[in-house]
N, C-alpha and C positions, 0 to 999 in steps of 0.2 A: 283445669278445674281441680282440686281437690278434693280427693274422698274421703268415704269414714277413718279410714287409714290415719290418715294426715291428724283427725282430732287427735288419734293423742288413746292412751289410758280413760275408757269411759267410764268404768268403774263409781259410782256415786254420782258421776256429774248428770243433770237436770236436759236432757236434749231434747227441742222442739223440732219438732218431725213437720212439715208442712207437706202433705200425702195430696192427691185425689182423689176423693170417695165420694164423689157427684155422680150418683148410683138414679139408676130409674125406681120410681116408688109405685104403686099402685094402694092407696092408703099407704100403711103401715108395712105394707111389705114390698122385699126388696126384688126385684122381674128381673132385675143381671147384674150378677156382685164380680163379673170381672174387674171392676176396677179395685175393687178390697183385697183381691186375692193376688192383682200386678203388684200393690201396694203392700202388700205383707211381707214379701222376703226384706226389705232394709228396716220394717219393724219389731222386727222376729230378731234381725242381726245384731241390732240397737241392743236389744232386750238380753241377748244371748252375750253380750259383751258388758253386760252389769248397768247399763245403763239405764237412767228412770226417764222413761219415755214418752212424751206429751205428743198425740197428733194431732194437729189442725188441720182444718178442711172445710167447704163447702157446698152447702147441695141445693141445687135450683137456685131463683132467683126473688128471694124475699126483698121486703122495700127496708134496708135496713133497721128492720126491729124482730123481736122473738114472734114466731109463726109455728105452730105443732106441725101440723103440712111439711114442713120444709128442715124437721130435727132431724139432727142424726142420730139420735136415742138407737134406730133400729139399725145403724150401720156396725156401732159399739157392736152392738149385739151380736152382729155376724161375723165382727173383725173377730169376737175371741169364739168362735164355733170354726172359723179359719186358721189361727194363729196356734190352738189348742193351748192357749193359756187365759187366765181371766184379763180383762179389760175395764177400768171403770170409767164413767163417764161424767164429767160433769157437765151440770146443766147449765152453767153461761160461758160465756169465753175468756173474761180476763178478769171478773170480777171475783165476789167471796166464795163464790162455786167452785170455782178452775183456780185460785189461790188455798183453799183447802185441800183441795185435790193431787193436786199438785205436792204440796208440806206433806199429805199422809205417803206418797211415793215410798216406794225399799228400792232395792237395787235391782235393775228387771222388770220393773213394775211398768203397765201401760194403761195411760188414760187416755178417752178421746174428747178433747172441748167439745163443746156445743155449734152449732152453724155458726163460719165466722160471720159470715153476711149480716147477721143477724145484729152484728155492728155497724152503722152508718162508716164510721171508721176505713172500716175493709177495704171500700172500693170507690172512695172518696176522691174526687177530683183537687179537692183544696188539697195543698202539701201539709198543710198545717193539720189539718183536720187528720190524715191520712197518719203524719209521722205520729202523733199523739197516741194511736192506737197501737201503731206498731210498738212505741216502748213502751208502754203495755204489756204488751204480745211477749218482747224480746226480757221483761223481767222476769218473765215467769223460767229462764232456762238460763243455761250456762254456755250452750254451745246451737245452733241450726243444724239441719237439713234439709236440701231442697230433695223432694221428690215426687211434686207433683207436675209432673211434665203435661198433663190436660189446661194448666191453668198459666204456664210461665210467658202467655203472649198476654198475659193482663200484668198492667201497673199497679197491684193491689198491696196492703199493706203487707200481707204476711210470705208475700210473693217478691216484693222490688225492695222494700221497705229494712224488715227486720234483719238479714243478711249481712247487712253495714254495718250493723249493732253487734253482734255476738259472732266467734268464730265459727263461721259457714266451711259447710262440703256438699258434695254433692251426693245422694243417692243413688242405690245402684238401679233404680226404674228408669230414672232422669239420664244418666248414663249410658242403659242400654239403647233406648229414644233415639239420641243426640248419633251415637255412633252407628245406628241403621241411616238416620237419615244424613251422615254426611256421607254413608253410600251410595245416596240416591242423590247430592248434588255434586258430587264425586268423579271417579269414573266408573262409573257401573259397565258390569256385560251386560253385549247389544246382541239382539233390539232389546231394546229398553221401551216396554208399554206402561203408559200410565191411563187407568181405566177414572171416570170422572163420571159420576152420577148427583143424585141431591136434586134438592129442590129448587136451586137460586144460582143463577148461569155468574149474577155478579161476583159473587162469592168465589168462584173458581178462575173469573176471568184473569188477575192476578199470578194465579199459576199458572195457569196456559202460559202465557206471556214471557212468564218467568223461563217456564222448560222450553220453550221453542226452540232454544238452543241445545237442548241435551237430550230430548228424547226422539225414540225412533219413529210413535206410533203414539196416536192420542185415541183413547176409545169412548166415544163420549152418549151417554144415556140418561133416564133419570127424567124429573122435570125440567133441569136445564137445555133439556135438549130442542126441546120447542122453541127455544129464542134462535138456535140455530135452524132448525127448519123453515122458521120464518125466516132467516135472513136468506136465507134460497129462496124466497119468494112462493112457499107453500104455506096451506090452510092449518091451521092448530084448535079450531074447533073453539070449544073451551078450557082448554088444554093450560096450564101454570105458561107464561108467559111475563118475561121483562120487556114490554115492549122500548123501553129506554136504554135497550141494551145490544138492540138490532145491531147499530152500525159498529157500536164496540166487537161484536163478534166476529160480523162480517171483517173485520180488519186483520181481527184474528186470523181468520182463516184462511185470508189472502198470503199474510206474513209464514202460514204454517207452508204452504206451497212453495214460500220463495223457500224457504229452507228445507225444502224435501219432507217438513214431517207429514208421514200419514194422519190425516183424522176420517175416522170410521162412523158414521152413524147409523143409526136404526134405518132397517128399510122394509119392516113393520112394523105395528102397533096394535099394541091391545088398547081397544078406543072403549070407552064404558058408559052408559047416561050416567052416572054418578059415582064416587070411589065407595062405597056401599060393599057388602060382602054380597047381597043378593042380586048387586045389579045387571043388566041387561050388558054383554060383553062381543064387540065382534071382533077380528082382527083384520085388519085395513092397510094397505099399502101408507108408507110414511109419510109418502104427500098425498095421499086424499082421505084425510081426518074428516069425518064429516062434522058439520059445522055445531049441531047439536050433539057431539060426543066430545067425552073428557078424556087425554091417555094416560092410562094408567099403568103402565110395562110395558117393556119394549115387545115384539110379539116373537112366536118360534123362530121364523129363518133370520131376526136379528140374533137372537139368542144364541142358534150356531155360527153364526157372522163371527160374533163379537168372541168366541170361547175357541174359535177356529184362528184370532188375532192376536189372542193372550196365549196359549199353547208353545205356541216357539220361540217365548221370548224367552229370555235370560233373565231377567230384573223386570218384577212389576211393581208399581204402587197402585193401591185403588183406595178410593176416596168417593163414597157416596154409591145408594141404591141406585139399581136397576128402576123402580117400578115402588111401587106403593107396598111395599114385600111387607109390612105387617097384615094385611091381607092375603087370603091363599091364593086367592084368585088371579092376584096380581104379583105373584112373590118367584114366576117360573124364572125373569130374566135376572134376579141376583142370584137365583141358585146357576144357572148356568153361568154366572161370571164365577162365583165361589169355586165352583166344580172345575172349575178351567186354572182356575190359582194353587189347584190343589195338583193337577199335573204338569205343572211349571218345574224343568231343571233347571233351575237358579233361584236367587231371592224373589220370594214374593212378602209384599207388607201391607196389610190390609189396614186403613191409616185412622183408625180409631170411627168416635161417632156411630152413626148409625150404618155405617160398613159392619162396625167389630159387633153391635147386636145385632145386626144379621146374619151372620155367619154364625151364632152362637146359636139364635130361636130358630134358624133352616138345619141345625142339628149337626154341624160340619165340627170336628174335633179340633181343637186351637194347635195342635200341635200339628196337623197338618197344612198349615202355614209360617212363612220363614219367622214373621213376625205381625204382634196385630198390635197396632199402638194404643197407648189410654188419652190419646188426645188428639181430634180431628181438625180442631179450629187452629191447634198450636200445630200440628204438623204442616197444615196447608199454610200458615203462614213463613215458617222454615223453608220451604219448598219455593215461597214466592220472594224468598231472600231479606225477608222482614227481621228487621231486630226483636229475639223475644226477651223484653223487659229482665224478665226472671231469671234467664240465663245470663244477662252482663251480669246483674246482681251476683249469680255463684261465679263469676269469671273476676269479677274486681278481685284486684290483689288487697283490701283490707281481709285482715286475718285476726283481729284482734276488737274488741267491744271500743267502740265510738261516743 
């Protein structure tokens, strides 16, 4: 791949940045700007090399047309309280907004379009419909940059699309991503634990699958976990549940065996009448969930289990909560995997999503993890050996507009 390097003299030229800054909102303001602030050093670098610097991005999932809900108005806003230079924003993406915006540029100068989503275009399944957009997108600049590594498992325009068109590099976000995780399909130091939380066992089954051959030890918690305790043949109450996904697991787990890996699960639970902050809470042996309770964290002696499993490894990945950790009540088993990543000698990577804002809102300092990625869906897909779209895109050898 090619980096900033490789463009060349950026002095005057026009460079579209295509960043991540699919930030969490609560109204108008932003609950965790790690991904603006992963995002800023190749915008900052852009900028410090004379370059007039356009970033694209987008946030949530609008039905391709303008939504206030879903603007980036307030991201602009923080990119330049982060960046310590001004930022201006325009209000559409490729139209007489973000073409004035753009024309008014100096050398250094950074703007942020508006939600791309907010184009039908963006994320368009017709090719036709899709490339339309993208030149579009690819007129407004002289040169790319990929560096939204949260979004490069999508086929999207300004992700697959524009890259073909204009001389592409890669960022140094997208970069640093790519080369953590070719140490984790690699040869990493062993043991090699990868911790597996979240809500949806399908979601993960893929990886499982994938590492069965390279990792030492599978630690697995979260809501997915109930598809595996059912497939033991125990009670889940009303506990998140694939039941389409039983025998898929079970096969799992059979395969994990034939290949010596460990997998570890809860063997308590914090069972709840409802995920509620006030609700009524016991903690329960892992197979007898009583049938009118829901689990919501793994409970204490998993919590040591599981921080007692992660401790001596060498290389961890972790990918998804413990427990329902935006609640307090339910948030003790991701601090105890957090707490356990942070006294890890070796790599540990905490794989974006709702792993990296929990470790952020449980108070745990970023720097005491090896690394925390800006993209959970695209890491787990890396991990499960899947092509991501956006990376062929910066990997094709055109070098030159199309």
């Amino acid at each position: 791949m090619k980096t900033i390097d490789d463009l060349g003299d950026l002095r005057g030229k026009r460079v579209l940045v295509r960043s991540d800054l699919n930030v969490p909102l609560d109204g108008g303001t932003i609950t965790d700007d790690g991904r603006i602030r992963a995002s800023a050093p190749t915008i900052s670098d852009l900028s410090d090399r004379g370059a007039r610097v356009i970033v694209c991005a987008h946030l949530g999932r609008p039905k391709g047309a303008p939504d206030p809900a879903y603007s980036l108005a307030p991201v602009a806003d923080r990119m330049a309280e982060v960046l310590g230079r001004p930022v201006q924003f325009a209000t559409d993406t490729v139209g007489d907004a973000a073409q004035a915006a753009v024309a008014a540029l100096g050398d250094g100068d950074v703007v942020v379009l508006e939600n791309l989503r907010f184009d039908p275009g963006e994320t368009s399944k017709d090719d036709a419909e899709r490339s339309a957009f993208a030149d579009r997108l690819a007129a407004l600049a002289d040169a790319y940059v990929g560096d939204g590594f949260g979004a490069l498992h999508r086929k999207h325009a300004s992700v697959y699309d524009v890259p073909a068109r204009l001389p592409h590099a890669v960022g140094g976000l997208v970069r640093k991503e790519i080369e953590v995780l070719e140490r984790l399909t690699g040869d990493p130091d062993r043991p090699y634990v990868v911790v597996l939380g979240g809500s949806k066992v399908s979601d993960k089954l893929g990886v499982i699958d994938n590492l069965l051959g390279r990792v030492d030890r599978l630690v697995i918690g979260g809501g997915m976990v109930f598809t595996f305790l059912k497939a033991q043949g125990h009670e889940v109450g009303k506990s998140l549940l694939e039941q389409d996904q039983v025998d898929a697991v079970r096969s799992s787990v059979e395969q994990a065996a034939a290949k010596g890996v460990e997998i570890v699960l809860p063997v308590d639970i914090v069972a709840a009448t409802s995920l509620d902050a006030d609700a009524d809470i016991d903690v329960v042996a892992a197979d007898a969930i009583p049938a009118d309770r829901i689990g919501a964290d793994i409970g204490p002696r998993s919590a040591e289990l599981f921080a007692g499993k992660i401790r001596d490894a060498r290389t961890v990945f972790w990918n998804g909560p413990m427990g329902v950790f935006e609640q307090e009540a339910f948030a003790d088993g991701t601090r105890a995997v957090a707490e356990a990543l942070t006294e890890v000698d070796g790599l540990t990577v905490v794989g974006g999503g709702d792993s990296a804002a929990a470790v952020r809102q449980l108070g745990f300092a970023e720097d005491r993890f090896g690394h925390i990625s800006t993209g959970g869906g695209a890491s787990l897909e890396f991990l499960e050996g899947k092509t991501l779209p956006g990376l062929t895109a910066l990997t094709d050898s055109t070098d030159t507009k199309g």
